[in-house]
N, C-alpha and C positions, 0 to 999 in steps of 0.2 A: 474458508478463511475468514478474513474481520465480519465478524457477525453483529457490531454494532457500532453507532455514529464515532464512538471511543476509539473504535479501528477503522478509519473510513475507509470500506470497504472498496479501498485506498481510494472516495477520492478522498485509498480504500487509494498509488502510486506506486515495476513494471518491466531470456536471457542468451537464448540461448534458439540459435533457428527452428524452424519448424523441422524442420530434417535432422534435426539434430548437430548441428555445424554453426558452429558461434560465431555470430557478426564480427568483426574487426572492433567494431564500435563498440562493444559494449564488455565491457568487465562482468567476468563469466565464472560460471559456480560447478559445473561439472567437473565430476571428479580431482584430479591433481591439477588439468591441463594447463592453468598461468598461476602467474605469481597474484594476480589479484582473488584465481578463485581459492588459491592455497591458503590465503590470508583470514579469506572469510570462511573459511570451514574449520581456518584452526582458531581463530577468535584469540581474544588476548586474556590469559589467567588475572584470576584479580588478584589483587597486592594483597600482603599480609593484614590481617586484620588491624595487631596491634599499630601498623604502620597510616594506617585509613580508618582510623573509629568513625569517620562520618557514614562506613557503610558502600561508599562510593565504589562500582566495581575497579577504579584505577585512578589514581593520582596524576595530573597535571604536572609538569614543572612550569615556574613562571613563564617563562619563552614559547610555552607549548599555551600556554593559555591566554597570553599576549596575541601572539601567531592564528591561535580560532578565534579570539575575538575579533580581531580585525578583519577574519574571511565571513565572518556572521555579520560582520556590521553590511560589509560589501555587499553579500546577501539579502539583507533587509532593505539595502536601496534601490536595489535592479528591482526585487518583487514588489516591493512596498504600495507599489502603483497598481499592482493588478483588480481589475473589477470585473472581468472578463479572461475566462481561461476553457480553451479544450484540448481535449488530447485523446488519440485511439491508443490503445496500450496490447501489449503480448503479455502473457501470464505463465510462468512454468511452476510445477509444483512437486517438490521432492519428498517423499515418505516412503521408506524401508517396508512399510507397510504392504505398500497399494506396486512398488514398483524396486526392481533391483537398486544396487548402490550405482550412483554418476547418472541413474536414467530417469527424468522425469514421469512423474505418474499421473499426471495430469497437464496439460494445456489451456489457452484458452486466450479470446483475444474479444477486444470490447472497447467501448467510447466509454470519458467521461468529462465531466460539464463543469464549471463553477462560477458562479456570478456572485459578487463579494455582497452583501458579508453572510447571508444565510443559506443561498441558494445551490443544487447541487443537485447531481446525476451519477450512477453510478449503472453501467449495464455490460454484461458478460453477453456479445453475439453468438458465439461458438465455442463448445466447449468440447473438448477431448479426452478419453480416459486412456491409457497403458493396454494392451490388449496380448500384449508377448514380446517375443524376440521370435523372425525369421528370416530366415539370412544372415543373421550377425546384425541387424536392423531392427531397434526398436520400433513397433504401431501402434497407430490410435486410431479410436474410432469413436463416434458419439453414441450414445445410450436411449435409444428410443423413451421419450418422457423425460427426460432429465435436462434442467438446464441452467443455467449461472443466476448470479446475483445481478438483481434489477430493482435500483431504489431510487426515488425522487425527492428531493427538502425543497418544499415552497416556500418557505419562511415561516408556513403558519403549521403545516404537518408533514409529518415523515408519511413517505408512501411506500409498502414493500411491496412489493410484486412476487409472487409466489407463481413461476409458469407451471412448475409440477401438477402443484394443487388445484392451480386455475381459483388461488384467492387473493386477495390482498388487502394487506394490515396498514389501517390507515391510521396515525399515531398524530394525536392533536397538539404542539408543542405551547408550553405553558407562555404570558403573556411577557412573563420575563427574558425566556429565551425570545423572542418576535422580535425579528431586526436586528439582532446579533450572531457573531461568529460562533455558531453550534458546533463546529467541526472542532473535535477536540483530538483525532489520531495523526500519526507519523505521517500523512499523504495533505491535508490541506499546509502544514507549516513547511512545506515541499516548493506550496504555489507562491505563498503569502507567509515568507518570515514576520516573525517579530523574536528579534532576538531574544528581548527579557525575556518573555515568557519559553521561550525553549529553555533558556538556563535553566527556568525553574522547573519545569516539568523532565527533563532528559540531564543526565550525565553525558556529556558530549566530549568527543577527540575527534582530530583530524589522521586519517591515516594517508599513505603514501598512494600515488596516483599516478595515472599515466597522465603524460603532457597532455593542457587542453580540458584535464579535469580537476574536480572537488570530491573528496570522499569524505564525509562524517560517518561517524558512527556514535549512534543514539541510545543509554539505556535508559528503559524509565524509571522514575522514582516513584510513583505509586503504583502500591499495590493492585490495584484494579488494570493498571496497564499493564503490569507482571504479570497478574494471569493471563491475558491474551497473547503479550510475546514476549520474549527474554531481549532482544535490543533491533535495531533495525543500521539497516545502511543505504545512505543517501548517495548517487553520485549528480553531479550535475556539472553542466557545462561551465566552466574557469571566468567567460568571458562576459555570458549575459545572463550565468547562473536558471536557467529554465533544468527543471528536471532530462535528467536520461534515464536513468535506472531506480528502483530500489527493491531490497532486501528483505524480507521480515523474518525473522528466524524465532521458532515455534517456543512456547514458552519454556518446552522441558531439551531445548536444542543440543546435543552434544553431538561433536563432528564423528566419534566412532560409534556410540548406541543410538542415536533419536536424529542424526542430521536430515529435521523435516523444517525447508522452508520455501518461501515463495518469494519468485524473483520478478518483477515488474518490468517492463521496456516501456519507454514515451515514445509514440511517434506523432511526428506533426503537430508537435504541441505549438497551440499556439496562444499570446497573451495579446488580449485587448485588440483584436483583431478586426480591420476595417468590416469583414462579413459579420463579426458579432456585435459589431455597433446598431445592426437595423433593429429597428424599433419594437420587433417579433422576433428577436433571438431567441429568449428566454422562452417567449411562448409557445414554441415548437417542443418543448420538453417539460417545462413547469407544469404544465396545464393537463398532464400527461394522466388518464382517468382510467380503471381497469376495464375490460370489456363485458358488454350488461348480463351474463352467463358468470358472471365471476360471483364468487362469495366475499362479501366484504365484512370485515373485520376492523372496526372502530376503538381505538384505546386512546390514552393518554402517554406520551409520551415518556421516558423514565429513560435517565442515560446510562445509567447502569444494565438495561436489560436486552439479554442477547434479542436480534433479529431471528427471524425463522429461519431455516434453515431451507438451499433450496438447492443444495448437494446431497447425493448419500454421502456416510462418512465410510466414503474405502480409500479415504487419500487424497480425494477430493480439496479439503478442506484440515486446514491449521490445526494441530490438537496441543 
């Protein structure tokens, strides 16, 4: 899945139980079972061309775009504040590929970090592949050597972690980037709206939601974020606006040939929190150095350019 700062490898942002039995909580993507997962698997056609020359995959009416602006502004107040954010997250991952239709082909569950405006954590604990049906019961099971994505932004470089390889690509970020919000994918403007700047990077609507939530849905408008994915979906809580879910649906997503996407769950997310206030928050993870058997790997950083990869590609990972 996001293999570069462009797709924070949500953070880089999280559907469906381990067992396969979907929370109550969470707007769910398995096969037909709610009107929420029907929604997102059947996606909305885009309007006629000659009706949209802006290219937009769907038209606004003014009411409709009244209506998000006011929940975007809402949004940008509750976050606005954030300097401090953690969240352990669930991961499921759908490809016709790697796993039957409605069954997850991958799992996976993991912490991530953000300390505003450059700093950042992304780590996959456990990871899970498809391994059959027995019993009328999907399995899973881990892959001896294989294991999630694990990244560090200190401000000053990108650090990959490569556990497969036992290497890590230490990426020196330019002097321009130092002390700015680097995070440019669908998971940091999750933490920390700014509404302008979504306008302009996402085609955005509001769709319909269960009480107590927000659902957007996000397409991007450049190209570089099209070839990573075709549009994303946000939900988050109505009230204090903190992430609960999100969507990423694969750049070539169609609900009956390719419906390959990844669905995110937040848990315990928390902002600005008395325990991340001590004065060693940060340095519990920032400071985070490979181990001295590791091969390291020095570059300069480049936002265009994919991460290593630290999945096989059988499903594993967004295509």
């Amino acid at each position: 899945m996001m293999r570069n700062l462009a797709k924070f490898s949500a953070i880089s942002l999280s559907l469906l139980a381990l067992e396969m039995q979907p929370s109550a909580a969470q707007p769910q993507l398995q096969g037909q079972q709610t009107q929420q997962g029907q929604q997102a698997q059947q996606g909305q056609p885009p309007q006629a061309a000659a009706a949209n020359p802006t290219g937009a995959p769907f038209v606004l009416q003014p009411q409709e775009q009244a209506a998000l602006d006011q929940v975007l502004l809402a949004w940008q107040q509750q976050s606005q504040g954030t300097k401090r954010l953690e969240s352990k997250f669930r991961r499921w991952h759908y490809d016709l590929i790697a796993a039957p239709a409605g069954v997850h082909s991958s799992w996976s569950e993991g912490v991530l970090k953000y300390g505003a405006p450059d700093k950042g954590l992304f780590r996959v604990d456990t990871l899970k592949f498809f391994t059959g049906i027995v019993e009328a019961k999907a399995t899973y099971a881990e892959t001896p050597g294989q294991f999630g994505e694990h990244w560090v932004c200190n401000g000053q470089a990108l650090l990959e972690f490569d556990r497969t390889k036992k290497e890590c690509r230490i990426q020196q970020l330019p002097p321009e980037l130092q002390g700015k919000e680097i995070f440019e994918s669908p998971l940091p403007f999750v933490f920390n709206l700014d509404a302008a700047k979504i306008k302009q990077r996402y085609w955005l609507k509001q769709l319909e939601a269960p009480a107590g939530m927000v659902v957007i849905e996000a397409h991007p408008k450049l190209q570089s974020d099209r070839a990573q994915y075709k549009f994303v979906r946000i939900i988050i809580n109505a009230q204090n606006f903190l992430p609960q879910a999100l969507i990423l649906f694969g750049p070539n997503f169609d609900p009956e040939t390719a419906p390959s996407y990844d669905h995110y769950e937040f848990l315990d997310v928390q902002r600005n929190s008395i325990a991340s206030g001590i004065a060693n928050w940060a340095d519990l993870w920032i400071k985070e150095t490979p181990p001295s058997d590791w091969k390291v790997i020095n570059d300069s950083y480049r936002p265009n350019a994919p991460l290593q990869a630290t999945q096989p590609n059988d499903g594993s990972a967004i295509r």
